[in-house]
N, CA, C and O of each residue as an XYZ file, in Angstrom:
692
protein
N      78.612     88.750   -153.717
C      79.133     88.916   -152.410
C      80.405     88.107   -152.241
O      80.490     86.969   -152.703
N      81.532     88.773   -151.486
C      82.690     88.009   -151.384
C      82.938     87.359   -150.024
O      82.491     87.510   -148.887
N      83.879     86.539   -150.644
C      83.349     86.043   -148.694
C      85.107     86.236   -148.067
O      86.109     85.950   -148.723
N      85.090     86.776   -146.685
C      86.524     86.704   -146.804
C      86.765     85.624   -145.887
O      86.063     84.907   -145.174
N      88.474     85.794   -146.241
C      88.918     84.196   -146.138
C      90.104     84.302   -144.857
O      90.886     85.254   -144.856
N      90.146     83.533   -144.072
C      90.612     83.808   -142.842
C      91.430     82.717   -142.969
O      91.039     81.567   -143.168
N      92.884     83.178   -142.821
C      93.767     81.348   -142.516
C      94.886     81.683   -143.528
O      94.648     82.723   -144.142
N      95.958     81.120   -143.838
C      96.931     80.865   -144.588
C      96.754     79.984   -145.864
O      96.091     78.957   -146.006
N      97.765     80.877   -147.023
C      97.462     79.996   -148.571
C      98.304     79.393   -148.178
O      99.231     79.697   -147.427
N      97.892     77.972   -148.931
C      99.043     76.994   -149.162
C     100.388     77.268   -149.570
O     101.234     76.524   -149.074
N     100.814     78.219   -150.408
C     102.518     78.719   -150.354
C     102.655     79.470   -149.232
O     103.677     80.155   -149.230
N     101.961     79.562   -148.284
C     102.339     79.990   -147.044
C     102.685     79.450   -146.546
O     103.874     79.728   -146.390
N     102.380     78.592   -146.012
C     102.138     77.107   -145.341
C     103.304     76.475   -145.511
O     103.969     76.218   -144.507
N     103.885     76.020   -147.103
C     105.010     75.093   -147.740
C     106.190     76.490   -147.756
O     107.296     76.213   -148.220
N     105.982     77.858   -147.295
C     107.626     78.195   -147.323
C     107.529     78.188   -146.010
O     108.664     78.059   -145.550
N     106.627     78.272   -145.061
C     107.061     78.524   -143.504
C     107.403     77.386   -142.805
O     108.069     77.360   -141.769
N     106.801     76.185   -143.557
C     107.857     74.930   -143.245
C     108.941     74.626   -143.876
O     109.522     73.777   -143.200
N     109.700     74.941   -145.099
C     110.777     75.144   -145.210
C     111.557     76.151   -144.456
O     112.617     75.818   -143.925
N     111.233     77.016   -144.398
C     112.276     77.503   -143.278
C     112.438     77.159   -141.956
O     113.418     77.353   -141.238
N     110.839     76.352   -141.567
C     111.795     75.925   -140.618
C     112.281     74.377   -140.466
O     112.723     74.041   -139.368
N     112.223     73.463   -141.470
C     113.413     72.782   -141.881
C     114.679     73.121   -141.799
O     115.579     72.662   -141.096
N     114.669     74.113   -142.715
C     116.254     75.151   -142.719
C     116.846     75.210   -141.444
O     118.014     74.835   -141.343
N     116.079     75.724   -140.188
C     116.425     76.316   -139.298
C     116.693     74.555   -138.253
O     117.676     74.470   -137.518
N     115.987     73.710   -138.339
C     115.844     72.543   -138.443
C     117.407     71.773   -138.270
O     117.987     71.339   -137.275
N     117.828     71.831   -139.892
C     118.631     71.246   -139.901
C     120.292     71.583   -139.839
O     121.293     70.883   -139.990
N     120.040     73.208   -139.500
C     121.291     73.727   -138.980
C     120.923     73.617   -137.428
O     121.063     74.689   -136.840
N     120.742     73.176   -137.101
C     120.473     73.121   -135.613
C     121.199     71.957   -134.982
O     121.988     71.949   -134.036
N     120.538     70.544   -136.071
C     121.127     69.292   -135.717
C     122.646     69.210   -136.927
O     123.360     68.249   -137.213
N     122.673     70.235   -137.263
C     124.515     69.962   -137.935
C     125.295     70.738   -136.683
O     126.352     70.226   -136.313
N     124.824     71.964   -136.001
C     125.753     72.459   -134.835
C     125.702     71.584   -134.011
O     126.838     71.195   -133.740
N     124.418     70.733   -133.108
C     124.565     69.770   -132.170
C     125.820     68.612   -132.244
O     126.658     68.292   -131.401
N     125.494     67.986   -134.052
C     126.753     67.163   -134.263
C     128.344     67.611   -133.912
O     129.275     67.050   -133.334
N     128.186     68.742   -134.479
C     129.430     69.524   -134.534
C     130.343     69.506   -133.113
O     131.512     69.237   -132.836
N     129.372     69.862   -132.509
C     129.272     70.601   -130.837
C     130.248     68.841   -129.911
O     131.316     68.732   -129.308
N     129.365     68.024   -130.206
C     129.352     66.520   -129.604
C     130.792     65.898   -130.247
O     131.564     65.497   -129.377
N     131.211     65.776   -131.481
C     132.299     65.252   -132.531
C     133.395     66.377   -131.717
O     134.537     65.940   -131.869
N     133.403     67.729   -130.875
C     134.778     67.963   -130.428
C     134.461     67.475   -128.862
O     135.319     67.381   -127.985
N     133.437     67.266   -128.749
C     133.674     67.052   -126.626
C     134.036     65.509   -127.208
O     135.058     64.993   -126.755
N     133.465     64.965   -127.916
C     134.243     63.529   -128.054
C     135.875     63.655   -128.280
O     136.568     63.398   -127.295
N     136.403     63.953   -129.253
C     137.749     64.488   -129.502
C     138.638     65.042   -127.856
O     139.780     64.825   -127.452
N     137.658     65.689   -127.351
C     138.494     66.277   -126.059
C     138.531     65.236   -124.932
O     139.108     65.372   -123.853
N     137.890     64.271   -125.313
C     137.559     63.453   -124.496
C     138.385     62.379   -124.327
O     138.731     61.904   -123.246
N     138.777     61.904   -125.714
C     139.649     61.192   -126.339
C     140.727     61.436   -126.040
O     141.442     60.586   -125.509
N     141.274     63.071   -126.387
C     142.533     63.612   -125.845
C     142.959     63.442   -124.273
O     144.103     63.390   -123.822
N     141.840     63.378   -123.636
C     141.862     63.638   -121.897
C     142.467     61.671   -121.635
O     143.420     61.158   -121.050
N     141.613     61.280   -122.216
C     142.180     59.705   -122.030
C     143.132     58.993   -122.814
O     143.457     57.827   -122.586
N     143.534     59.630   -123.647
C     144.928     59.164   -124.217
C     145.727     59.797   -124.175
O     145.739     60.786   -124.908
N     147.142     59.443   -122.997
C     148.124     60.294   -123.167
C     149.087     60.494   -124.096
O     149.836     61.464   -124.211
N     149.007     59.366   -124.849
C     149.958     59.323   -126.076
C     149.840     60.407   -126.594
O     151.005     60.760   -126.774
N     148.886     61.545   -127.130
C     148.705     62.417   -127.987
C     149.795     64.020   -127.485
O     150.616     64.755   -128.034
N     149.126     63.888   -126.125
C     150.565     65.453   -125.496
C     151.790     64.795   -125.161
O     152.632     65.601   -124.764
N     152.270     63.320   -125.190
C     153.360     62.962   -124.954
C     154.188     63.304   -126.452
O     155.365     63.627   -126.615
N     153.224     63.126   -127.342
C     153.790     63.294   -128.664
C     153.987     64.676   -129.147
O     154.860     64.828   -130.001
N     153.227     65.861   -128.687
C     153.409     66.885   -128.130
C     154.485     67.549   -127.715
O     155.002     68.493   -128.314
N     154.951     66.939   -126.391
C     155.374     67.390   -125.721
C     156.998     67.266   -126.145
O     157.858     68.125   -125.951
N     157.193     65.783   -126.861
C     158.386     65.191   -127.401
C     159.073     66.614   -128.504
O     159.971     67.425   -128.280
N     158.097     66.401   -129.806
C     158.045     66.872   -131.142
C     158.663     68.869   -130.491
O     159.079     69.554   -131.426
N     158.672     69.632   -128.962
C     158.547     70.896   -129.010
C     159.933     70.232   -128.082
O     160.860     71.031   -128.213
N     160.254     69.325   -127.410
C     161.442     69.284   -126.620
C     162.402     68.925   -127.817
O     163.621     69.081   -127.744
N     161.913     68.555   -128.649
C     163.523     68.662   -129.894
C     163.712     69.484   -130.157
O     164.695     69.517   -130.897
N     163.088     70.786   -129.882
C     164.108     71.822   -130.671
C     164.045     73.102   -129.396
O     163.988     74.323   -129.545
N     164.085     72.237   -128.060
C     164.058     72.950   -127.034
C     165.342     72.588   -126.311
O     165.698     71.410   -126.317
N     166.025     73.457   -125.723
C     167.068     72.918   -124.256
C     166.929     73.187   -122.682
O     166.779     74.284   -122.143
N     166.998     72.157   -122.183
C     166.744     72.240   -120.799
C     167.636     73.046   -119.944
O     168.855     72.883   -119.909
N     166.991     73.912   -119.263
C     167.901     74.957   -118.355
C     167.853     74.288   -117.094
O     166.928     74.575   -116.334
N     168.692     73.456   -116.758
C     169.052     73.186   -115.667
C     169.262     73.633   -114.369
O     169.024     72.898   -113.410
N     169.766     74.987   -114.216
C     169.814     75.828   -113.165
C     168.244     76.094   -112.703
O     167.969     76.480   -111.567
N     167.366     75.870   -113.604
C     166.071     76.714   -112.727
C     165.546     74.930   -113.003
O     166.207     74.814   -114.035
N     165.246     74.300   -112.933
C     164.667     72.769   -113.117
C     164.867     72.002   -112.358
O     166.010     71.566   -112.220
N     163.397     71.379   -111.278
C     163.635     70.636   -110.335
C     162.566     69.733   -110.195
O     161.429     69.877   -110.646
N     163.074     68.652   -109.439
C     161.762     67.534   -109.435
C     160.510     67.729   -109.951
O     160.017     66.853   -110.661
N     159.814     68.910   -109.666
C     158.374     69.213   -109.890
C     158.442     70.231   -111.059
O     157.388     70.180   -111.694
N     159.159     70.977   -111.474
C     159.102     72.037   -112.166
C     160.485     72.106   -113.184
O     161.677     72.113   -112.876
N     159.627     72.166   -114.907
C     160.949     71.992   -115.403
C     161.213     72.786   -116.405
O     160.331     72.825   -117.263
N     162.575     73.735   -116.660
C     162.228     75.222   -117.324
C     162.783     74.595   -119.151
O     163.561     73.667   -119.371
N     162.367     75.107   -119.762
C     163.526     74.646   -121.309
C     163.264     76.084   -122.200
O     162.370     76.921   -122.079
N     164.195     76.030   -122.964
C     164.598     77.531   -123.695
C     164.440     76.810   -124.907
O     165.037     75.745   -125.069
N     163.590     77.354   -125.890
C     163.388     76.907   -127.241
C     163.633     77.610   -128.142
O     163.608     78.804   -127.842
N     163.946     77.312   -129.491
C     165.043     77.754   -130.460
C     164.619     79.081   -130.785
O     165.328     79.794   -131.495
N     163.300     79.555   -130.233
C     162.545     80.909   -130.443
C     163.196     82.018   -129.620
O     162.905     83.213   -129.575
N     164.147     81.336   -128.979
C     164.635     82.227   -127.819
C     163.784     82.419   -126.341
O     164.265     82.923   -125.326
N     162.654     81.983   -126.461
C     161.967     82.187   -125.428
C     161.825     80.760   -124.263
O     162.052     79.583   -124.542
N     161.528     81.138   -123.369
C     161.689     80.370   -121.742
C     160.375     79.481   -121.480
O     159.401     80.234   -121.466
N     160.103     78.486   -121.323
C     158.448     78.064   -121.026
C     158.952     76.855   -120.118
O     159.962     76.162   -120.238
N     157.925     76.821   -119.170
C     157.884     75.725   -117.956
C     157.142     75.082   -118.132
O     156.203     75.419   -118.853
N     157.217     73.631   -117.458
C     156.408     72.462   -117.678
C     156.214     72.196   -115.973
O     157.172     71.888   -115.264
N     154.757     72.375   -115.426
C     154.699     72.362   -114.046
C     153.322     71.592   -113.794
O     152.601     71.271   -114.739
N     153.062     71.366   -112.712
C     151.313     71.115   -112.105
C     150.631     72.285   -111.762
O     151.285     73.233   -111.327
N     148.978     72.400   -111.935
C     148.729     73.719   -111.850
C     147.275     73.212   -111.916
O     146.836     72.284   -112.595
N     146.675     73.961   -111.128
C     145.035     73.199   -110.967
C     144.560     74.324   -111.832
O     144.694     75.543   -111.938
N     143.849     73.170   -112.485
C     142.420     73.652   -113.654
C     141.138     72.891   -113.372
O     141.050     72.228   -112.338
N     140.080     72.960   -114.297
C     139.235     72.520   -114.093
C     139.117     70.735   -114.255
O     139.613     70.212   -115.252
N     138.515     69.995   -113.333
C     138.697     68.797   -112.668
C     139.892     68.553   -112.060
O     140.355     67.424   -111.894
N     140.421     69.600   -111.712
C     141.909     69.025   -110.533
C     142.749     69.672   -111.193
O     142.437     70.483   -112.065
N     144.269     69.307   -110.755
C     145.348     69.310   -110.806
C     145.670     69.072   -112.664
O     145.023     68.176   -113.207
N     146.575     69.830   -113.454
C     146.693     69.248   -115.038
C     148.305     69.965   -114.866
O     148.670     71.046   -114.404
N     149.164     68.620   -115.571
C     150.496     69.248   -115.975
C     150.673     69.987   -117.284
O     150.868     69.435   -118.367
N     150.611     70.905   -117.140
C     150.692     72.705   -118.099
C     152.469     72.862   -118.761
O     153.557     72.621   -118.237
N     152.120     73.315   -119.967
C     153.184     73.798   -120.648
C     153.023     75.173   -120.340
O     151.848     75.363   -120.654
N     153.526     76.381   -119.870
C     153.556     77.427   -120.355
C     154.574     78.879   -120.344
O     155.793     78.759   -120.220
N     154.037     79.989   -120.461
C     155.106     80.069   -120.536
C     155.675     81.063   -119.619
O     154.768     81.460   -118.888
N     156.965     81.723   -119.303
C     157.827     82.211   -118.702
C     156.963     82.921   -117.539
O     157.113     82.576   -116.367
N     156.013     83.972   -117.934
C     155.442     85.141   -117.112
C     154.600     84.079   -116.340
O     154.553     84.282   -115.127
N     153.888     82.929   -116.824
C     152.967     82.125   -116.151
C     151.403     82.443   -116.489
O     150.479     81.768   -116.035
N     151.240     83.548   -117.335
C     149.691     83.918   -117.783
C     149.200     82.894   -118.374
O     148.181     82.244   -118.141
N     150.307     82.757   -119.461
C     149.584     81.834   -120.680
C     149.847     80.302   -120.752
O     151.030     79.983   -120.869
N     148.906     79.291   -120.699
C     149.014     77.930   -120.613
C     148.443     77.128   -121.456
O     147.296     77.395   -121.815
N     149.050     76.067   -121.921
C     148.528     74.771   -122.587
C     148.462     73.258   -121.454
O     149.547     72.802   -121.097
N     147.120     72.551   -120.945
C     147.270     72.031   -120.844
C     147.642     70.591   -121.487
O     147.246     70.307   -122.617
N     148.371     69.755   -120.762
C     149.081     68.733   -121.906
C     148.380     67.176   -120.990
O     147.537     66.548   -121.631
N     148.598     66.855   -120.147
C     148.024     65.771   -118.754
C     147.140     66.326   -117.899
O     147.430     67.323   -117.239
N     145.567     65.517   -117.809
C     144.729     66.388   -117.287
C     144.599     64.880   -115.875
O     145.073     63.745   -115.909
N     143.700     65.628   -114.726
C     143.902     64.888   -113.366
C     145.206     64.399   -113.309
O     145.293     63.233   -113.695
N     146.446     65.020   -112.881
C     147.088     64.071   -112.482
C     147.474     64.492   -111.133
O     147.042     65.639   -111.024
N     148.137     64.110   -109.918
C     148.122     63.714   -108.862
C     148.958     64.022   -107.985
O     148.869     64.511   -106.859
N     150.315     63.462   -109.037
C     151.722     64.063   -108.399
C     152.219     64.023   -110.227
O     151.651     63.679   -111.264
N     153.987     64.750   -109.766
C     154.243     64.562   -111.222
C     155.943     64.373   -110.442
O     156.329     64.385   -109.273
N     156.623     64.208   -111.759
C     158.374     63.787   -111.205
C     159.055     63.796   -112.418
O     158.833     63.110   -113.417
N     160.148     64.881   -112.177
C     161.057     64.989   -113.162
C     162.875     64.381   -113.029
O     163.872     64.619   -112.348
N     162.605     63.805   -113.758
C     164.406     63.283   -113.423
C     164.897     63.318   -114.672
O     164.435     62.813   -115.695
N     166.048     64.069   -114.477
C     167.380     64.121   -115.573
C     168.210     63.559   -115.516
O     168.854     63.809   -114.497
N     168.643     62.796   -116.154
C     170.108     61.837   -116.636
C     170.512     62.451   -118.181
O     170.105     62.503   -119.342
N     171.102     62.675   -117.708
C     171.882     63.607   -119.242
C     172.031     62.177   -120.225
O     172.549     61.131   -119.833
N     171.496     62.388   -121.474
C     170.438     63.162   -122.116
C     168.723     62.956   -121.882
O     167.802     63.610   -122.370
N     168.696     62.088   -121.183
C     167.508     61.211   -120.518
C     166.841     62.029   -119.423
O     167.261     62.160   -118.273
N     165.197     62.823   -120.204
C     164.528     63.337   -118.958
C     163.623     62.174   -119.383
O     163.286     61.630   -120.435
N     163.405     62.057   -118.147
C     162.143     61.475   -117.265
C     161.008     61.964   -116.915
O     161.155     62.912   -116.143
N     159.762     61.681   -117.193
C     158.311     62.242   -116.583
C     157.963     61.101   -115.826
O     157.811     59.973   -116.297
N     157.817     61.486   -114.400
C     156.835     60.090   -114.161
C     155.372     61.196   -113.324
O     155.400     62.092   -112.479
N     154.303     60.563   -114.066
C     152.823     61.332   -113.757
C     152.171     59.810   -112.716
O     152.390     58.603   -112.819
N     151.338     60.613   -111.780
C     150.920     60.056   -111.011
C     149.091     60.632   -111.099
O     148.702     61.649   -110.524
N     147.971     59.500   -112.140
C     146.510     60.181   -112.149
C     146.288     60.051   -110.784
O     146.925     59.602   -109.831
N     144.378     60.966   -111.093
C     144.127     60.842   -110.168
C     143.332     59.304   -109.482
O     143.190     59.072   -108.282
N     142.843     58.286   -110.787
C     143.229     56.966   -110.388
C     144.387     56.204   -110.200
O     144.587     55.321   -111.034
N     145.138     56.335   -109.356
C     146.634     56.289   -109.361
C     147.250     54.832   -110.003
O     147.809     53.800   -109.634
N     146.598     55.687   -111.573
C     147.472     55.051   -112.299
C     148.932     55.975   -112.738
O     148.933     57.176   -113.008
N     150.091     55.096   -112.724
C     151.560     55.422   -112.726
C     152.102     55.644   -114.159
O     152.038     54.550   -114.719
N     152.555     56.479   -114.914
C     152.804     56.345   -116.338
C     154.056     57.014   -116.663
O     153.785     58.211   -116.757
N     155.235     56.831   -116.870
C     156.417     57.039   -117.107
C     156.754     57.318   -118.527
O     156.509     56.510   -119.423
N     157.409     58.654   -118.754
C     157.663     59.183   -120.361
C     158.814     59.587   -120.577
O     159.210     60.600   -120.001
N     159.709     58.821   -121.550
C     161.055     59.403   -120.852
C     161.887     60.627   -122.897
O     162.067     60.179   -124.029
N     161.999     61.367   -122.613
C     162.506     62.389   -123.714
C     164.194     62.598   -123.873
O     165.102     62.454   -123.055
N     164.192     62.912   -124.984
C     166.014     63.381   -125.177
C     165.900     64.703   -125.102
O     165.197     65.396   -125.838
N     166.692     65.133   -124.076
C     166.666     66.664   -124.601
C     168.398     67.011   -123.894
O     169.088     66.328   -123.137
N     168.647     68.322   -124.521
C     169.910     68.846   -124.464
C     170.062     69.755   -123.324
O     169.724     70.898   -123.631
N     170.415     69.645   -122.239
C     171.451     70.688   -121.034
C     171.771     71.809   -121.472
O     172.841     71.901   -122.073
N     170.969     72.923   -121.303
C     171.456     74.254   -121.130
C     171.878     74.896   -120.234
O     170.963     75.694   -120.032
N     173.037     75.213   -119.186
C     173.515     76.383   -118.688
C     174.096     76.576   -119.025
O     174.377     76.172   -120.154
N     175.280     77.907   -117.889
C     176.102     78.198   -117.653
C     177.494     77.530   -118.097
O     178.393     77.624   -118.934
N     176.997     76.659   -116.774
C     178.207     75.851   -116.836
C     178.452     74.584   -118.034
O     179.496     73.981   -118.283
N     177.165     74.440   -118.626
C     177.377     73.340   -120.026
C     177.906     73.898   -120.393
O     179.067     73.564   -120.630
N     177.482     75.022   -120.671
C     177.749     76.054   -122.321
C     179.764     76.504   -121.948
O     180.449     77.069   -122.800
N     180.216     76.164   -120.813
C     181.599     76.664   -121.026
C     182.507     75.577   -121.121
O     183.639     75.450   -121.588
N     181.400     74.550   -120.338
C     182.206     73.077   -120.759
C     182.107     72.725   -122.062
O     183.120     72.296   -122.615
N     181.240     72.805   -122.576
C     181.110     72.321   -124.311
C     181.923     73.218   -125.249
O     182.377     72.959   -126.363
N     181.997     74.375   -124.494
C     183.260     75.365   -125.569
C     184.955     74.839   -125.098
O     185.962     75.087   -125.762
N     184.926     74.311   -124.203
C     186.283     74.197   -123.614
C     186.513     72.656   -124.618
O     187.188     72.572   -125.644
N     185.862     71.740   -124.062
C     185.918     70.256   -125.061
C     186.205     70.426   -126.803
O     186.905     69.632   -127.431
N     185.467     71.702   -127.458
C     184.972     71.841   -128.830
C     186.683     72.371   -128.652
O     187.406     71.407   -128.906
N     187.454     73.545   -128.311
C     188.683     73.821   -128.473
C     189.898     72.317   -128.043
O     191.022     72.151   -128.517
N     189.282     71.555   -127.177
C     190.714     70.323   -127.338
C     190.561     69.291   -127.752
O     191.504     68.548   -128.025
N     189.163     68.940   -127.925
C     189.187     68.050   -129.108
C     188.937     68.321   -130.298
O     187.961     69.001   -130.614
N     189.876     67.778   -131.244
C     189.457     67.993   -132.445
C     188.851     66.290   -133.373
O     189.335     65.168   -133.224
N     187.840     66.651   -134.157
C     187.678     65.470   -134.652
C     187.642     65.122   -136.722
O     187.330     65.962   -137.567
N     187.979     63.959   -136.933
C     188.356     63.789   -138.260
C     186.815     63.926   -138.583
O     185.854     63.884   -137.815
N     186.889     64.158   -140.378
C     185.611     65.069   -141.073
C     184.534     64.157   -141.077
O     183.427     64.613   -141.364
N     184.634     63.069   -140.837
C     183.595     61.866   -140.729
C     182.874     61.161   -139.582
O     181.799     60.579   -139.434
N     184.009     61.488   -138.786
C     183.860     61.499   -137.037
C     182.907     62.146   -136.366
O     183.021     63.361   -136.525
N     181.826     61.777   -135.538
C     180.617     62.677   -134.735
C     181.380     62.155   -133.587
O     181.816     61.052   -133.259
N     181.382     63.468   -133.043
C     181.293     63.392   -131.370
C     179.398     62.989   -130.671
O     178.239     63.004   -131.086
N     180.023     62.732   -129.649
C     178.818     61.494   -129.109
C     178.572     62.295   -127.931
O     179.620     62.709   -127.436
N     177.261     62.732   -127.176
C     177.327     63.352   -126.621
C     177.606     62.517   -125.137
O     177.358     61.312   -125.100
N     178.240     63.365   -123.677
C     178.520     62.401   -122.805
C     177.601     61.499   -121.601
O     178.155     60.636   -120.920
């Protein structure tokens, strides 16, 4: 007489806990994963050094259009040919100063909570001054180059009467 046997064999047993080990330990590698970028974003949100460096490294090979650029809002034309503004623009937790671009769809935020913002130009000297929303005050100041109209006919008029010897840099004014 046979007797039957009710229950799970032992290689039952030892693969259905390996898999779910398996399942186990991809679980706690996505959690890590998941936590190592909200830390990173987190990091980014509290150090402004990182979009100031940003923001520097894309204004060198950008020029400021002056005609459309004002205290709060500041336009620059980059060597791509294309137009992108640097403005305030509420996102999620408040107010964040945004790179983006021309049409206004598409955005990068760069300064998150901030409060007020302030642009001042002194040729070649722009100025950021950001105001958080702990009103702390933080001032960033960039080189960037004057694009209009009226540069662009003054700098052709100067380039025809001055001339300079082959070793000589003109200095900008």
């Amino acid at each position: 007489m046979k007797r039957k046997r009710t229950g799970f064999t032992l290689i039952e047993t030892v693969f259905s806990v390996l898999i779910l080990l398996l399942i186990c330990q991809l679980a706690v590698c996505s959690l890590k994963t998941g936590s190592t970028m909200t830390n990173k974003m987190t990091k980014l949100k509290e150090d402004p050094g990182i979009p100031a460096i940003q923001l520097e490294e894309f204004l060198k090979q950008a020029d400021l259009q002056t005609e459309h650029s004002n205290s709060k809002k500041l336009s620059v034309k980059h060597q791509n040919g294309k137009t992108y503004n640097l403005n305030k623009k509420y996102g999620s937790g408040g107010f964040n100063l945004v790179f983006g671009n021309e049409s206004g769809l598409g955005y990068m935020p760069l300064f998150y909570q901030i409060r007020t913002v302030e642009f001042a130009y002194q040729r070649p000297l722009l100025t950021c001054t950001l105001e958080t929303m702990n009103h702390e005050q933080n001032t960033y100041g960039f080189l960037i180059n004057p694009v209009s109209e009226k540069d662009k006919t003054d700098v052709s008029k100067q380039q025809k009467h001055k001339k300079t010897a082959p070793n000589e840099q003109q200095l900008p004014d």
